[in-house]
C-alpha positions as CSV (number, residue, x, y, z in Angstrom):
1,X,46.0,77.4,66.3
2,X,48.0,74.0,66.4
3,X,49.8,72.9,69.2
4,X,52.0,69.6,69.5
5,X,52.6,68.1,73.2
6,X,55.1,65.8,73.5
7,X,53.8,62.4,75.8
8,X,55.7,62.4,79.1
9,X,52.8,60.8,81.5
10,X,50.9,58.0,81.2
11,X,47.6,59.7,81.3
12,X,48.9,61.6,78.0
13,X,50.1,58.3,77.1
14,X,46.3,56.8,77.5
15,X,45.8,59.8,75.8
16,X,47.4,58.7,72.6
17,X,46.4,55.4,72.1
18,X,42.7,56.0,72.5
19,X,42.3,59.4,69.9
20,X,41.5,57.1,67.5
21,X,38.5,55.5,69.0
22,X,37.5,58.8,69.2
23,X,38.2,59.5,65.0
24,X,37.0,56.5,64.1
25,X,33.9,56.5,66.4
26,X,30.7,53.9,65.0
27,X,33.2,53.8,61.8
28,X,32.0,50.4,60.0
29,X,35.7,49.3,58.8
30,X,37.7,50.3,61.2
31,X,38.9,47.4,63.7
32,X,40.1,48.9,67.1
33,X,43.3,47.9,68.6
34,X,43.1,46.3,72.5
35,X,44.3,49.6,74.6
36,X,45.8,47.4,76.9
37,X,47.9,45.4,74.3
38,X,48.6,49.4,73.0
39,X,50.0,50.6,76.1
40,X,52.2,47.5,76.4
41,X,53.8,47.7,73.2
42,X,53.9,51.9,73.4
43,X,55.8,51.4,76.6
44,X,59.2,51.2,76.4
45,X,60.3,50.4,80.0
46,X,58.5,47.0,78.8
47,X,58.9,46.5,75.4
48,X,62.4,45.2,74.7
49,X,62.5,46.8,71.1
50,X,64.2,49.8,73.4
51,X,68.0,47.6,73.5
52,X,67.6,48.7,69.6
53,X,65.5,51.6,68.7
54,X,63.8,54.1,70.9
55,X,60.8,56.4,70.1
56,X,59.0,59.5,71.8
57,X,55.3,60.4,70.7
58,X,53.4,63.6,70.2
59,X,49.7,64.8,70.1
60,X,48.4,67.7,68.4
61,X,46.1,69.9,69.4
62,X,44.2,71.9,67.3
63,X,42.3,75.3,68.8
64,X,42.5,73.4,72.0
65,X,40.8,69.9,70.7
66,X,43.1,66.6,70.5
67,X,43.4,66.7,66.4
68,X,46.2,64.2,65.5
69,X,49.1,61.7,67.2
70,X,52.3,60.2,65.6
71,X,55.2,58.0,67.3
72,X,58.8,59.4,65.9
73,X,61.0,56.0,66.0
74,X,64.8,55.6,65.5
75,X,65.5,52.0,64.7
76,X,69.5,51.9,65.5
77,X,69.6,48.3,64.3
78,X,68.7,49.9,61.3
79,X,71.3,52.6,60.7
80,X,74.3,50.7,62.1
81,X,74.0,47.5,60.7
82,X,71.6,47.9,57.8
83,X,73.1,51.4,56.6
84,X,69.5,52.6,56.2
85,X,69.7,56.3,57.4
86,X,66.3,56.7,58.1
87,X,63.8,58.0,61.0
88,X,60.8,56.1,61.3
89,X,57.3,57.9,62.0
90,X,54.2,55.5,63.0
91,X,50.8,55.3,64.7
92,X,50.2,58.3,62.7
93,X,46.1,59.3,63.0
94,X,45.0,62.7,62.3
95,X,41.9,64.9,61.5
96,X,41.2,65.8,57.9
97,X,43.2,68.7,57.9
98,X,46.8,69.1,56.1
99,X,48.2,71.5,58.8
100,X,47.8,69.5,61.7
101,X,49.6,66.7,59.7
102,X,52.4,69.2,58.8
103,X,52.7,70.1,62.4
104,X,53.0,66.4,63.5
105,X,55.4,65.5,60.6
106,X,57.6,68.7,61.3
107,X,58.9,66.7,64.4
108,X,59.8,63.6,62.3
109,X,62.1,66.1,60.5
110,X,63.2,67.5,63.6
111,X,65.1,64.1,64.8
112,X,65.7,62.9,61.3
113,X,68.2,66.0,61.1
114,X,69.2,65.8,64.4
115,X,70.8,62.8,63.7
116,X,72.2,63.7,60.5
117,X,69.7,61.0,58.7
118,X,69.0,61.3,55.4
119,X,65.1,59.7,54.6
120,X,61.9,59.9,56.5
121,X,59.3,56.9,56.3
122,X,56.3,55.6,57.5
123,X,53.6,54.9,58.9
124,X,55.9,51.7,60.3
125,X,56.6,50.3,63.7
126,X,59.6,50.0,65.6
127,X,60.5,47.0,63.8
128,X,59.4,44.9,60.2
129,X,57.4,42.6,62.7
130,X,54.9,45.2,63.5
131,X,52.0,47.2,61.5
132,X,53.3,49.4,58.6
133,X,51.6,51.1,56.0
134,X,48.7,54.0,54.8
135,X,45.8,52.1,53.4
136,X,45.4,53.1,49.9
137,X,42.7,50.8,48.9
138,X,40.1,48.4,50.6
139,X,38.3,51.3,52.2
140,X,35.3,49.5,52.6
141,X,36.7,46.3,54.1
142,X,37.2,46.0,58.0
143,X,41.2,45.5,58.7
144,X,42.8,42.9,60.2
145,X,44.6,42.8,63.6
146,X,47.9,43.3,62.4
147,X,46.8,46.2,60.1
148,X,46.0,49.8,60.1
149,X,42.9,51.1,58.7
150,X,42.8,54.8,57.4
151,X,40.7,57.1,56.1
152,X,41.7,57.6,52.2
153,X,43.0,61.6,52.9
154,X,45.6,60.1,55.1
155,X,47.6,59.4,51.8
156,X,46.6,62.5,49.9
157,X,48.0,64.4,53.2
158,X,51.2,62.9,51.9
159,X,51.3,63.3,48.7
160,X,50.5,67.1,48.8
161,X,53.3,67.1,51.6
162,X,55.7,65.8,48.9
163,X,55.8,62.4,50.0
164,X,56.3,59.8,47.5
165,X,55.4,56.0,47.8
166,X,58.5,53.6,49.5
167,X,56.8,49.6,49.9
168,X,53.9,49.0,48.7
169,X,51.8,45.5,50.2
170,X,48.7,44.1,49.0
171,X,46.2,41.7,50.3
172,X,44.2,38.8,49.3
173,X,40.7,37.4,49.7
174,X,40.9,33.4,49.0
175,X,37.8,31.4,48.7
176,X,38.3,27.6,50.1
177,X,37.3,24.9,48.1
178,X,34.9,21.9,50.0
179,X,37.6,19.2,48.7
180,X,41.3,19.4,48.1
181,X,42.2,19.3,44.8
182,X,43.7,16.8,43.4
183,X,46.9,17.7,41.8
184,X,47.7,19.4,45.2
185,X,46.9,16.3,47.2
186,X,48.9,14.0,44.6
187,X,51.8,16.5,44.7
188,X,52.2,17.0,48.0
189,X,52.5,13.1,48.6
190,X,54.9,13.1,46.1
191,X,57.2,16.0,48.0
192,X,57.2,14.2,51.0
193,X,58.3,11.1,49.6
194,X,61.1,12.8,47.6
195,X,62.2,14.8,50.6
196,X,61.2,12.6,53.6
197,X,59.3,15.3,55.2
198,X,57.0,14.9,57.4
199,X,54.1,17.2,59.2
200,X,54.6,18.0,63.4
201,X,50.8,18.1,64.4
202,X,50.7,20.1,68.1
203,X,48.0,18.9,70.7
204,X,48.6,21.9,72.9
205,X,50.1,25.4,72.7
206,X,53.2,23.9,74.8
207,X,54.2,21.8,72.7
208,X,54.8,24.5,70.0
209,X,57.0,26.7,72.4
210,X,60.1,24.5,71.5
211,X,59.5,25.4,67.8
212,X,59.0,29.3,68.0
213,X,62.9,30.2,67.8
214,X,63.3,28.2,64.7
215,X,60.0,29.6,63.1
216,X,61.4,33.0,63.2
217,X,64.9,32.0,62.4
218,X,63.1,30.6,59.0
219,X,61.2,33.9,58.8
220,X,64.6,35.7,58.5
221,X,66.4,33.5,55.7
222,X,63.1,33.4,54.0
223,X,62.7,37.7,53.8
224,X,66.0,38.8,54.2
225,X,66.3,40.2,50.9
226,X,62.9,42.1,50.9
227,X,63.7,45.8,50.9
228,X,61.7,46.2,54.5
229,X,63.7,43.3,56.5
230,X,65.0,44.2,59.7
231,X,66.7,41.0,61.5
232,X,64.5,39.8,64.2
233,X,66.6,39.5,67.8
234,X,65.9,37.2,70.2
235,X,64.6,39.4,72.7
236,X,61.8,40.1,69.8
237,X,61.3,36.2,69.3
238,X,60.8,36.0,73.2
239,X,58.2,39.1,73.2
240,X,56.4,38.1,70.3
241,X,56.2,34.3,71.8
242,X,54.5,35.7,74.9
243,X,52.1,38.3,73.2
244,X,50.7,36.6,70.3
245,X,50.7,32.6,70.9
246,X,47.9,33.2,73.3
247,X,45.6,33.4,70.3
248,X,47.1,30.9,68.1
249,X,45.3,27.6,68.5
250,X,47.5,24.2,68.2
251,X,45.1,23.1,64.9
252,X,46.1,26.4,62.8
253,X,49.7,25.8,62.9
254,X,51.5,24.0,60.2
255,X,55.3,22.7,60.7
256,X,57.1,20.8,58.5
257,X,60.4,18.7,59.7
258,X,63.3,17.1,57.6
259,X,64.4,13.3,58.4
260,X,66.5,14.5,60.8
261,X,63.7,16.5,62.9
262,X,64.7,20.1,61.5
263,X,62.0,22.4,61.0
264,X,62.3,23.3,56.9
265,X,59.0,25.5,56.5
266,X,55.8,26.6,58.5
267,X,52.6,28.6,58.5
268,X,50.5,30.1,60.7
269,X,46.6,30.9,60.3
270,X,44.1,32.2,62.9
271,X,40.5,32.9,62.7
272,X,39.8,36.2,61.7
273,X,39.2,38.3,65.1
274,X,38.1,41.5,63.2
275,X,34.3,41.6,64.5
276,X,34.9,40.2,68.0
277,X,37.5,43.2,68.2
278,X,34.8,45.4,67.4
279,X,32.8,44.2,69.8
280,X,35.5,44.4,72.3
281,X,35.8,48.3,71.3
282,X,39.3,48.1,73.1
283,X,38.3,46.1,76.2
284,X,38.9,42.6,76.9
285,X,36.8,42.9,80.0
286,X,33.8,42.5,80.8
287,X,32.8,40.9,77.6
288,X,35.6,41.3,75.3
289,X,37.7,37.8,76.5
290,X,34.3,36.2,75.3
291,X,34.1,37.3,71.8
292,X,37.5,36.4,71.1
293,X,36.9,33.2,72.4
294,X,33.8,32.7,70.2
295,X,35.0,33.9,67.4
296,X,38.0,30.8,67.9
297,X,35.5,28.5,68.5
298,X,33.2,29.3,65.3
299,X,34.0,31.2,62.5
300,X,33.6,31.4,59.0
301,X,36.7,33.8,58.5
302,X,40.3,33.1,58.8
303,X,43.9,35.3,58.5
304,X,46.8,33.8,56.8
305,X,49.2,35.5,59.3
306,X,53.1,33.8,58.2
307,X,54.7,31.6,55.9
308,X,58.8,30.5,56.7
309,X,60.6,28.1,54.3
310,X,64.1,27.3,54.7
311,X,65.5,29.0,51.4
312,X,67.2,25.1,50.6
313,X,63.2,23.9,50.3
314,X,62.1,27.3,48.6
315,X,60.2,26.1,44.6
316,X,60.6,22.9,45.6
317,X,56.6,22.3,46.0
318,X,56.3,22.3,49.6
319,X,53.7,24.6,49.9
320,X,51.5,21.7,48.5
321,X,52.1,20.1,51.9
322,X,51.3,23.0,53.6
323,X,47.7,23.8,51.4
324,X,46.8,20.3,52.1
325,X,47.1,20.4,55.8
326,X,45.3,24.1,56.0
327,X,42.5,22.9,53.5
328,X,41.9,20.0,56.4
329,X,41.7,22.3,58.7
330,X,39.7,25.2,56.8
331,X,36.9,22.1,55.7
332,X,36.6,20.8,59.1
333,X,36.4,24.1,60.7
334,X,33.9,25.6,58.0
335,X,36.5,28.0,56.9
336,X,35.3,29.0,53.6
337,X,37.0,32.5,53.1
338,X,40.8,33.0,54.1
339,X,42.5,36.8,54.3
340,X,46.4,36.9,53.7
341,X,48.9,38.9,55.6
342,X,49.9,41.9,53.8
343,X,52.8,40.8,51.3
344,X,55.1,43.5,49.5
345,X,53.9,43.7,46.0
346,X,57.3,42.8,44.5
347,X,57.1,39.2,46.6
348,X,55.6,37.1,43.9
349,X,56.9,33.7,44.6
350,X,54.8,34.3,47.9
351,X,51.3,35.9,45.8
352,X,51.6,32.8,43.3
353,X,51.0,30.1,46.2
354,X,47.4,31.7,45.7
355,X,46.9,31.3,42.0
356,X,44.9,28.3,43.0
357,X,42.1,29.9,45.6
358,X,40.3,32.3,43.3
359,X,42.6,35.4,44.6
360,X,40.8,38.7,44.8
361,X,43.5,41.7,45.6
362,X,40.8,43.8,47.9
363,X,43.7,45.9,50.2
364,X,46.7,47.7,49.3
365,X,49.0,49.8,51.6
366,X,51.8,51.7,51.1
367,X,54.8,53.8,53.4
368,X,55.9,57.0,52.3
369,X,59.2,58.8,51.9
370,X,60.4,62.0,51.7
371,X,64.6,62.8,51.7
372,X,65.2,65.1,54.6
């Protein structure tokens, strides 16, 4: 017997964000999530994405054990402004078992028709900003922290439910080189001069805070006509800012500035937190706080998290002047092997800034749709 239980409590709410510590239990690959950080962002009395979309979340239970959870989201942003009638579904985790994953997907269906929509997709977020994507290959590699992982019947579940892939992304395994190259140094000399840019270096994390709005403002000229973009609202800008700049360090962001001070392109890296998240299993205390800390201080390992460029500079050659300031970094830090953010497949201006680190696709992720 299946049951699905709509979360009303925060117990049940607990509930939710921990079942998959309990699927993915001594699981070598799979990175666990902080449940604190979970909670946070599951909680809409605190998570501003609520002025635009609004979600309500489900477990099932199956013969009286917890079995499954998914989050059924309504982006309005989405439906008014981008015409995209669909419902969302996300932080979908279930048990091998196709019924359970009907059950829990019957109540995407639900809304999507209560609302007249017309598509169903997922696994995403409440926004383009946040995790999206079934892992379809890279089974054996650990994810990132802005990934999912999943086990590979997650996407045969689909398919046999007569889903059909929407976005694909893939992901890429660089190997750094122990001295810049040449032609990358000479070239990005030669863009600077041409363009009279020049590179903001940041001694402390306040000194970046100024820059943040314009970051994300370049983020949305520079994806705004990938099939996934959702404009990113201020309120997001000021969210993100305070969740996430805590673990950027100063060193791994790169900003680039016109003659006239405007910020024209940036990138941000971080050391790859993947096994001190591990470690943490979900807890930043007792110990957790000091494995992310370590792995900041030394680590082998980094995650090419975003890339902006002001569409004016875009195939100009400024990603030369971004390489050569990240291959100072990654040399002096003993970065020797760099992981990029997930990137649709169709965005191949941003896969060819690899073609010179040795690029090794190892992950690939996909939503599915099915019309309602």
């Amino acid at each position: 017997m299946i049951e699905i239980t709509k979360v009303t409590t925060k117990k049940e709410l607990k509930k939710f964000v921990t079942f998959p510590f309990q699927l993915y239990k001594n699981h070598p690959y799979w990175v666990p999530p902080l449940v604190k950080d979970e909670m946070e962002t599951l909680d809409l009395s605190k998570n501003p994405v609520a002025k635009n979309a609004e979600a309500t979340y489900y477990l099932a239970y199956k013969d009286g054990k917890l079995s499954g959870r998914i989050a059924v989201i309504v982006n309005h942003l989405e439906i008014t402004e981008m015409r995209k009638k669909k419902v969302r579904f996300g932080w979908f985790d279930v048990i091998d078992d196709i019924e359970v994953s009907k059950a829990l997907l019957d109540k995407v269906f639900e809304k999507g028709h209560s609302l007249k929509l017309e598509y169903a997709e997922g696994p995403v977020g409440f926004s383009n900003m946040e995790k999206a994507g079934i892992l379809t290959k890279g089974y054996e590699e650990m994810n990132t922290m802005i990934t999912w992982y999943h086990h590979p019947y997650y996407a045969e579940h689909f398919k046999k439910l007569g889903f059909e892939k929407q976005a694909t992304w893939v992901e890429y395994r660089l190997k750094i080189p122990n001295e810049i190259k040449g032609k990358v140094a000479k070239f990005s000399k030669l863009v600077r001069q041409r363009y009279k840019l020049s590179v903001i270096r940041f001694q402390n994390k306040k000194e970046i805070l100024p820059y943040v709005d314009a970051m994300f403002g370049l983020l949305n000229n520079t994806y705004n006509t990938l099939q996934t973009f959702v404009p990113i609202q201020q309120y997001q800008i000021d969210y993100y800012k305070e969740k996430y700049f805590g673990f950027i360090h100063p060193d791994y962001i790169t900003c680039i500035k016109d003659e006239e001070g405007k910020l024209i392109a940036f990138s941000v890296v971080m050391p790859s937190f993947s096994k001190a998240l591990k470690k943490a299993n979900g807890k930043l205390l007792p110990f957790g706080w000091w494995h992310i800390l370590q792995a900041q201080k030394k680590n082998d390992t980094a995650a090419f998290y975003l890339i902006g460029i002001d569409p004016e500079y875009q195939g100009k050659g400024v990603t030369a002047i971004i390489f050569e300031e990240m291959q100072h970094l990654f040399n002096q830090k003993g970065i020797v092997t760099v992981e990029t953010n997930p990137e649709l497949i169709e965005n191949t201006a941003v896969q060819l800034l690899w073609k010179d680190y040795d690029p090794k696709q190892h992950k690939e992720r996909s939503t599915f749709r099915i019309d309602l």
